[in-house]
C-alpha positions as CSV (number, residue, x, y, z in Angstrom):
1,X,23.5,3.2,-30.8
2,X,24.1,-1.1,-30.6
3,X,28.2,-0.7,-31.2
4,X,29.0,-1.7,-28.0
5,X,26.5,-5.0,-28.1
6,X,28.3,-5.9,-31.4
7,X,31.7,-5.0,-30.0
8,X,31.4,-7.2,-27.2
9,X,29.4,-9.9,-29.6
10,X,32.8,-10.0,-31.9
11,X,35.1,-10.1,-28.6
12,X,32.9,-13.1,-27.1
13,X,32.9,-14.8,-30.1
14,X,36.4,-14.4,-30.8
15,X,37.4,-15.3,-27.5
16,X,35.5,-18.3,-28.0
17,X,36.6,-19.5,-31.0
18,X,40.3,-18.9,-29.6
19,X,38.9,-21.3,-26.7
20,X,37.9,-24.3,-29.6
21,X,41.5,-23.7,-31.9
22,X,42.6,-24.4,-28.4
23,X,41.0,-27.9,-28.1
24,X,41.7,-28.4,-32.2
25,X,45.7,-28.1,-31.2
26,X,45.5,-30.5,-28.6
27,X,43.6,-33.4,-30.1
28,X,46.6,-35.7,-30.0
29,X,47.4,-34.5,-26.4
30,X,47.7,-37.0,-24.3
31,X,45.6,-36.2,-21.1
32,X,44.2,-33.5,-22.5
33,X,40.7,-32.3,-21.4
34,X,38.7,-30.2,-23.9
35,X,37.4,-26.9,-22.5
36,X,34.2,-24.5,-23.1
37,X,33.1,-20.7,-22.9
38,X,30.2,-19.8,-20.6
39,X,29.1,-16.8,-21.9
40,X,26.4,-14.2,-20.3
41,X,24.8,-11.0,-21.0
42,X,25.7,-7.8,-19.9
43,X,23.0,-5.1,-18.6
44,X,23.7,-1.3,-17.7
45,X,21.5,-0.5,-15.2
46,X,22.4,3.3,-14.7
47,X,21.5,4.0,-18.1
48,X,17.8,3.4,-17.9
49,X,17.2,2.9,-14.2
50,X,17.7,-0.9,-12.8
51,X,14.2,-1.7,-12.8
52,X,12.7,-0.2,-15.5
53,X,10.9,-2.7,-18.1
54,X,12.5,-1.2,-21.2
55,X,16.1,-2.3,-20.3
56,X,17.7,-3.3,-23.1
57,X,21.1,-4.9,-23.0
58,X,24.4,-4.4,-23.4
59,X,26.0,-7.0,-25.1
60,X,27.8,-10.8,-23.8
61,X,30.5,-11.2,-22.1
62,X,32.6,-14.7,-21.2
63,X,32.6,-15.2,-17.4
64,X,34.5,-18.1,-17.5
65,X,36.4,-21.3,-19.3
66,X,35.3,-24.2,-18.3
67,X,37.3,-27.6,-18.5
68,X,35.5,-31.1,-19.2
69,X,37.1,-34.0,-16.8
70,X,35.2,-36.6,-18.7
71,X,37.4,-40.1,-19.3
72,X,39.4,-39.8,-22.4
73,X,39.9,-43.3,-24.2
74,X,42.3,-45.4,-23.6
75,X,45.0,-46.4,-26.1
76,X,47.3,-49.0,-25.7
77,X,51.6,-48.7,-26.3
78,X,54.3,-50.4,-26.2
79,X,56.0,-48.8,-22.8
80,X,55.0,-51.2,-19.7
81,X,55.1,-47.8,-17.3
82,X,52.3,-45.9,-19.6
83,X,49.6,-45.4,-17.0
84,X,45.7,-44.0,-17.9
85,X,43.4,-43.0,-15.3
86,X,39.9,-44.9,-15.7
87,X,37.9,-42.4,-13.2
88,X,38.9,-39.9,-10.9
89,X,42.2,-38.5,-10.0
90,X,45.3,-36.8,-10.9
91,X,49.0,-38.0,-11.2
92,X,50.7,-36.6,-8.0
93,X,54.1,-34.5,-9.9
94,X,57.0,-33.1,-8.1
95,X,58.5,-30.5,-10.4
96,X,62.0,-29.1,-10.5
97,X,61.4,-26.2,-8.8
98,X,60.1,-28.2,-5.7
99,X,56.8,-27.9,-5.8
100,X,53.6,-30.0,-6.7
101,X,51.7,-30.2,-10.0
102,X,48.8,-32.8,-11.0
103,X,48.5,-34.5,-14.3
104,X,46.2,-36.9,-16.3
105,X,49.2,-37.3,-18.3
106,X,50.8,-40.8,-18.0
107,X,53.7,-41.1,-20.4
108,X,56.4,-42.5,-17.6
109,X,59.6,-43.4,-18.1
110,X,62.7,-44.2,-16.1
111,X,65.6,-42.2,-16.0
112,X,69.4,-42.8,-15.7
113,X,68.7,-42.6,-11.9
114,X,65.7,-45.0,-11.4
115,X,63.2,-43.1,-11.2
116,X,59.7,-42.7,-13.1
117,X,59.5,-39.5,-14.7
118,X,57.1,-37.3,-17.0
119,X,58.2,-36.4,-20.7
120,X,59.9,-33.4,-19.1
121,X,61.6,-34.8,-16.6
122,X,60.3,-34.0,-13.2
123,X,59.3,-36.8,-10.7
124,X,55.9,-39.5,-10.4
125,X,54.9,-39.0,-7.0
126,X,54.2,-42.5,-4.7
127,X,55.1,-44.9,-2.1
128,X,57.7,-47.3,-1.8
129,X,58.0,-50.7,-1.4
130,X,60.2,-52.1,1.4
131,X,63.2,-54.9,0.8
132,X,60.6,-57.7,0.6
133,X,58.0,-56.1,-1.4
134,X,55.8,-55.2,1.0
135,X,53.7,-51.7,0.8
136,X,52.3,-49.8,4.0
137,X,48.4,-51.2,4.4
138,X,47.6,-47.6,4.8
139,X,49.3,-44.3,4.7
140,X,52.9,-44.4,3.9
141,X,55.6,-41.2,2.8
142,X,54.5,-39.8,-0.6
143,X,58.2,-39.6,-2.2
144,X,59.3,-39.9,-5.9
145,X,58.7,-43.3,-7.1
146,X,62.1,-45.2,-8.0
147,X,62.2,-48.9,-9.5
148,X,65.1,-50.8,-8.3
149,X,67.3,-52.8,-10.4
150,X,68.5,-55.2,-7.3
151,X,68.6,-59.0,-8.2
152,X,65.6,-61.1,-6.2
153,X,67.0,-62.8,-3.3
154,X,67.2,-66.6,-3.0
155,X,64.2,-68.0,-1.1
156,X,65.1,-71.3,0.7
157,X,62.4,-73.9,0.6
158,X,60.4,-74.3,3.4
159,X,57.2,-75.9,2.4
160,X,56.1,-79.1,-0.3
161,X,52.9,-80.0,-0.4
162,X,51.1,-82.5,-3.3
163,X,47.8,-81.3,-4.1
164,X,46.8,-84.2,-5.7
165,X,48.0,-87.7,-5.8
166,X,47.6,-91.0,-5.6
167,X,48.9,-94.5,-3.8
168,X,48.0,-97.8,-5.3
169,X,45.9,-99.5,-2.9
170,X,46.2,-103.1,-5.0
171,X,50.3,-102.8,-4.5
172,X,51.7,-105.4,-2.6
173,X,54.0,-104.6,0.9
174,X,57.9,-104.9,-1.4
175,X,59.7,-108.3,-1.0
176,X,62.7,-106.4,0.3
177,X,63.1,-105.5,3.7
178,X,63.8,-103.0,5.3
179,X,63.7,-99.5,2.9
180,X,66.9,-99.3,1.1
181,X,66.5,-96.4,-1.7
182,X,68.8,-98.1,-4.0
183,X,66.8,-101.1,-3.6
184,X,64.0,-100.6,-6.4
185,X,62.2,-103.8,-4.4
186,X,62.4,-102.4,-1.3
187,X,59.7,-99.8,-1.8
188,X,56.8,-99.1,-4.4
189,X,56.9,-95.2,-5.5
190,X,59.0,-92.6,-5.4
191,X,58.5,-88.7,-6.9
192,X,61.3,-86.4,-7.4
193,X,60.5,-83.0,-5.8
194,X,63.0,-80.0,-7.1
195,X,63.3,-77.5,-3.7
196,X,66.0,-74.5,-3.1
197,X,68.3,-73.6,-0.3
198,X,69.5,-70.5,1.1
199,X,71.8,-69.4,-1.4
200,X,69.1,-70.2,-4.5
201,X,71.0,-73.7,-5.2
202,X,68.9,-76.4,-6.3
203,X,68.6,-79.9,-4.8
204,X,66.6,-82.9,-5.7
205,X,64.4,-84.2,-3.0
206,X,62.9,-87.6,-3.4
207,X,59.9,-88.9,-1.5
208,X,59.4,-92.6,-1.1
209,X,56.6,-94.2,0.0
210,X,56.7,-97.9,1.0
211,X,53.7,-100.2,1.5
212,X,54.1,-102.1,5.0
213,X,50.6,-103.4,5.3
214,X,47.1,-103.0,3.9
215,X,46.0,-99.4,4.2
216,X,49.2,-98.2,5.8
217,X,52.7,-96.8,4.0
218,X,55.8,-95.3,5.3
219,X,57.0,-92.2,3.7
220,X,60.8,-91.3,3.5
221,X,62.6,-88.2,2.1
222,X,66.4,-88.0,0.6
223,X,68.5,-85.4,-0.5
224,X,70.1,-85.7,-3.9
225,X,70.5,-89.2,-3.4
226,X,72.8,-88.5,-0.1
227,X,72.0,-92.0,2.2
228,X,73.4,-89.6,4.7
229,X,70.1,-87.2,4.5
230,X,67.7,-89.9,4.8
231,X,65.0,-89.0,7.0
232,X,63.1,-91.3,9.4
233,X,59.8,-93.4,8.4
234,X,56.6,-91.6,8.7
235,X,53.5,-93.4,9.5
236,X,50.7,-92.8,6.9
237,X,47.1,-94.6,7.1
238,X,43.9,-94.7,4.9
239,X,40.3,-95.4,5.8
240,X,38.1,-97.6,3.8
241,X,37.0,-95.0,1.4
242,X,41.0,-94.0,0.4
243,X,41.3,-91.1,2.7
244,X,44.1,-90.4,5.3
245,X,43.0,-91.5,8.6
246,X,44.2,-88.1,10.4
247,X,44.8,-85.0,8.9
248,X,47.2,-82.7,8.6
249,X,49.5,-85.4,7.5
250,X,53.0,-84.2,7.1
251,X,56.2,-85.2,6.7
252,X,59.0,-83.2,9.0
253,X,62.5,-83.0,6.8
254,X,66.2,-81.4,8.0
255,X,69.1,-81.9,6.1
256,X,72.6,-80.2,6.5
257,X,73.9,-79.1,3.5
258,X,78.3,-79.3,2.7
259,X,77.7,-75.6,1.4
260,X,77.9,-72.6,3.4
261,X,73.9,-72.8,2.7
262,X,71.8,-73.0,6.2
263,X,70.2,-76.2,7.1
264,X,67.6,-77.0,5.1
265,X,64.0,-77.2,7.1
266,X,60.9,-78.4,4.7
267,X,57.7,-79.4,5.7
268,X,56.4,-81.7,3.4
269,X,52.4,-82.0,3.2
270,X,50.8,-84.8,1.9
271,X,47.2,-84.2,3.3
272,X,45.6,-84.6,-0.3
273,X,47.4,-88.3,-1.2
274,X,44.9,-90.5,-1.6
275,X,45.2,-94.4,-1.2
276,X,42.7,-95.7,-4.6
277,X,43.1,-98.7,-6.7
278,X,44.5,-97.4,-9.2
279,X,48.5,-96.7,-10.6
280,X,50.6,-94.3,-7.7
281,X,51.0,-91.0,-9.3
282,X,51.5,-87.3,-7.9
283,X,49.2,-84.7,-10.1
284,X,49.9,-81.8,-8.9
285,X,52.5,-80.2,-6.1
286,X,54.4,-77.0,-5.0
287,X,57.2,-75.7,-3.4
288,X,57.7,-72.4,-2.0
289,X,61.5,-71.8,-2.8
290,X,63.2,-69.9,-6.1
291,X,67.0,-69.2,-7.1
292,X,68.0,-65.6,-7.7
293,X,65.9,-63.7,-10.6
294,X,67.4,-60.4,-12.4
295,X,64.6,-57.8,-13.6
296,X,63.4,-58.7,-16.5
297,X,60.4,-56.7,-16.8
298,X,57.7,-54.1,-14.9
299,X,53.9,-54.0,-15.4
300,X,51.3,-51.6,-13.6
301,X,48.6,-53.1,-12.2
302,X,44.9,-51.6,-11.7
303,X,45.6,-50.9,-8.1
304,X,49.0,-48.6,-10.1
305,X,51.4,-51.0,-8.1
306,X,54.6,-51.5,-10.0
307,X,55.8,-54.9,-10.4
308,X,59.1,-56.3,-11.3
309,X,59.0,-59.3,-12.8
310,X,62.4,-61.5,-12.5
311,X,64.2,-64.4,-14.2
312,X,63.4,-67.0,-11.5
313,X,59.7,-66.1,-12.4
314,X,58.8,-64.0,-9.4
315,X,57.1,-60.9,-8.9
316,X,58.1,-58.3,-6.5
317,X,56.4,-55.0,-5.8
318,X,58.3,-51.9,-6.1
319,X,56.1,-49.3,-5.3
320,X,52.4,-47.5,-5.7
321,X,51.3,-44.6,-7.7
322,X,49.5,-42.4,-5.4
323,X,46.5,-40.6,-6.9
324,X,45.0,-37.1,-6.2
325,X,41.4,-35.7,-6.1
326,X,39.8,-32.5,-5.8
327,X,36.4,-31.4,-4.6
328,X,36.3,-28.9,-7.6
329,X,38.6,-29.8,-10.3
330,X,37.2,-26.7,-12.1
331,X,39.2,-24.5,-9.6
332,X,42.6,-25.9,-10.6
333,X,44.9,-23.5,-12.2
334,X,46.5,-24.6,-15.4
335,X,50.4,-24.1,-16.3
336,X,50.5,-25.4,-19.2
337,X,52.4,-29.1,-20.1
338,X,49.3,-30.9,-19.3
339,X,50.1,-29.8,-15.3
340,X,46.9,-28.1,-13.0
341,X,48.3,-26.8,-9.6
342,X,45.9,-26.4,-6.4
343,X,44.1,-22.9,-5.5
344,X,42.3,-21.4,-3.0
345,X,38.6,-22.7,-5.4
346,X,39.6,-26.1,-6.1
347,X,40.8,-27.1,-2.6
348,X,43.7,-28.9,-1.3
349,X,44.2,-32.5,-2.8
350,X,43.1,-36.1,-1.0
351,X,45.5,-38.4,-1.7
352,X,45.1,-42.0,-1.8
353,X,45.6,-45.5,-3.3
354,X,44.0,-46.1,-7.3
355,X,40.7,-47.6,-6.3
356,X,40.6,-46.4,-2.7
357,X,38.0,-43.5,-2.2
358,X,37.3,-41.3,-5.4
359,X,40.1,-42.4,-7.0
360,X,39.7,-44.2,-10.4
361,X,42.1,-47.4,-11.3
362,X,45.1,-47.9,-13.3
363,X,45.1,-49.3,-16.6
364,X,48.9,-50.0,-17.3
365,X,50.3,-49.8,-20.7
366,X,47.9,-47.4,-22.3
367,X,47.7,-43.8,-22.1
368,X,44.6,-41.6,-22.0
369,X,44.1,-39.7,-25.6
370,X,42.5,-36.0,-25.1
371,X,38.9,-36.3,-24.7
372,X,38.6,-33.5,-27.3
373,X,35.7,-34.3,-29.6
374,X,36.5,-33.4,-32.9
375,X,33.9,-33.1,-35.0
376,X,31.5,-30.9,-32.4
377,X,34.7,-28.8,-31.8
378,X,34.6,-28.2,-36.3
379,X,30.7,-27.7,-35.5
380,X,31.5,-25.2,-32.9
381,X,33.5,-23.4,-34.8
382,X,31.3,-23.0,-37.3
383,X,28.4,-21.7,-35.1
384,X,30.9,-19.2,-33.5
385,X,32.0,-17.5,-37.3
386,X,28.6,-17.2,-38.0
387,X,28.0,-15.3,-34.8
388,X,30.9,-13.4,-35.5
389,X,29.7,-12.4,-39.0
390,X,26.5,-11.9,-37.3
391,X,27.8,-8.8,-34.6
392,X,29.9,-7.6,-37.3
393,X,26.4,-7.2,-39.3
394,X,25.2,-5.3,-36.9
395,X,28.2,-2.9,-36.9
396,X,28.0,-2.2,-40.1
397,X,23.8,-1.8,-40.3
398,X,24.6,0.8,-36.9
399,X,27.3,2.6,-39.1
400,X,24.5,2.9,-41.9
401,X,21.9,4.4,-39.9
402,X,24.6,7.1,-38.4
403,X,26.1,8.1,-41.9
404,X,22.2,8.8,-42.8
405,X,21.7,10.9,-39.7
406,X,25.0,12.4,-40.3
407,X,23.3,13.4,-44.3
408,X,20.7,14.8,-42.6
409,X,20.2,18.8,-44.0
């Protein structure tokens, strides 16, 4: 009699439709990934003989759960170390036991400590940044990420260059001679350049530039308006067509400073001034010095470096997600709270840099909502209490045709 082919149709479907409630409770699980039955028939072969051509079967079975890896989409927050996967890969987690887990879930946080952390508290796995913000080019100790809270160090300046800028070629060589900066006739421009020393305090450096015949200029530098840090004349000359004559052109500056600051050394580059007939102006120059910056803020980029981002408007890495990949991610083992851990199917885990290898990039400040799709999941359930009402049919038409044999006289 079929009782066993519906039995095993009710358990198949009911394990199956445990399977999709599954999925339907984690929906709004962040790094969730919706899984499947595979289902297949079952065959005794000692009951009719394993080839005969009457074999009928008996029943389904599930051989196994399968887990879809597919993106979920990514929603943006308001938490700066919110991370989602685009692609590949697995959050490397140190848990509190010691031991390694993998995640797709990227709600971070930092605790009281420093350090980025899941929802449940166990450790984001990656490497660190050194003093200057520097990461390894390659390789590099995977250790529990930690974001430090130290204030940016000073940068003295070191370098000034004008990008773009002009010298009136119609001025005239200044009726006062020789360069006196407090003279306003003894030369024709001067440009205010704000630079740095060692201990982040800021100085006003002024370039002059004094016409001395046509086609050539002088250039001079002083140090907030100290005649004592006046530097020497530098030679500057134009072609025809309002282009210096030789190139590099720069302008060599030292200063002592009555701090405890070092000696200032700046290079000042003024390889793009052109000589033109028209007003002297500068347009556009840098300089490569800051004051101190406190933290102020930390963004992920796609490459899952974190950046602090100071007060003196720098940016300083702090360290680099490391992701995981698997050659079969269906072998992982789950444990529950969105964690997989490696097994003897899956593989052991390659480990490398967001957009290095396999690995899929970083989209900071967003997390990656359960790829569960809702509405096949109600669909699925649907087909699955049908085919439950369907081996349960059968049951009760096999329990009918025994009761009549069983009224038999």
């Amino acid at each position: 009699m079929g009782f066993s082919q519906g039995l095993s149709g009710l358990n198949t479907s009911s394990r199956a439709l445990d399977v999709i409630s599954n999925n339907i409770a984690n929906t709004s699980t962040v790094g969730f990934k919706a899984s499947s039955a595979v289902f297949a028939d079952v065959y005794a072969g000692s009951l009719t003989g394993v080839s005969s051509a009457i074999q009928i079967g008996y029943g389904s079975k599930i051989t196994a759960v399968y887990q879809s890896f597919i993106d979920g989409i990514p929603t943006t927050t308001n938490n700066p170390l919110d991370m989602a996967i685009i692609g590949n890969g697995f959050y490397i987690i140190e848990r509190f036991d010691g031991t390694t887990a993998y995640s797709r879930n990227g709600q971070f946080d930092i605790n009281k400590d420093g350090y980025v952390i899941t929802p449940l508290g166990e450790k984001v796995m990656g490497v660190k940044a050194d003093d200057n913000g520097f990461l390894p080019s390659s390789g590099g100790i995977i250790e529990p990420l930690f974001v430090s809270q130290e204030d940016c160090a000073p940068r003295a300046t070191e370098n000034v260059s004008i990008r773009s800028g002009n010298l009136d070629a119609d001025d005239d060589v200044p009726i006062h001679a020789p360069f006196d900066p407090t003279d306003l006739d003894s030369y024709n421009f001067m440009h205010p350049v704000g630079v740095f020393d060692s201990l982040g305090g800021q100085h006003m450096l002024a370039i002059y530039f004094v016409k001395t015949a046509p086609g050539t200029w002088d250039a001079y530098a002083m140090l907030d308006n100290d005649l004592t840090t006046l530097s020497p004349a530098t030679a500057l000359s134009f072609d025809a067509y309002g282009k210096p004559v030789t190139t590099p052109v720069q302008i060599p500056y030292t200063a002592a400073l009555p701090s405890s600051a070092a000696t200032m050394n700046v290079n000042i580059d003024i390889t793009n001034l052109n000589q033109y007939g028209s007003k002297s102006a500068i347009n556009d120059l840098a300089q490569d010095g800051y004051t101190m910056g406190r933290i102020a803020g930390i963004v992920v980029n796609q490459d899952g470096i974190i950046q602090g981002r100071y007060t003196n408007g720098q940016a300083k890495n702090l360290g680099q997600v490391m992701l995981a990949t698997f050659r079969s991610n269906q072998g992982l083992t789950r444990v529950g709270d969105n964690l997989w851990v490696e097994s003897p199917e899956s593989g052991p885990p390659i480990i490398g840099r967001p957009r290095s290898g396999l690995n899929g990039l970083i989209s900071g400040g967003q997390v990656e909502e359960s790829n569960v799709d809702l509405t096949q999941e109600l669909v699925n359930m649907i087909i699955q209490q049908r085919n439950y009402q369907a081996n349960a049919q059968t049951i009760r038409t096999q329990d009918q045709i025994m009761q009549t044999l069983v009224n038999l006289r």
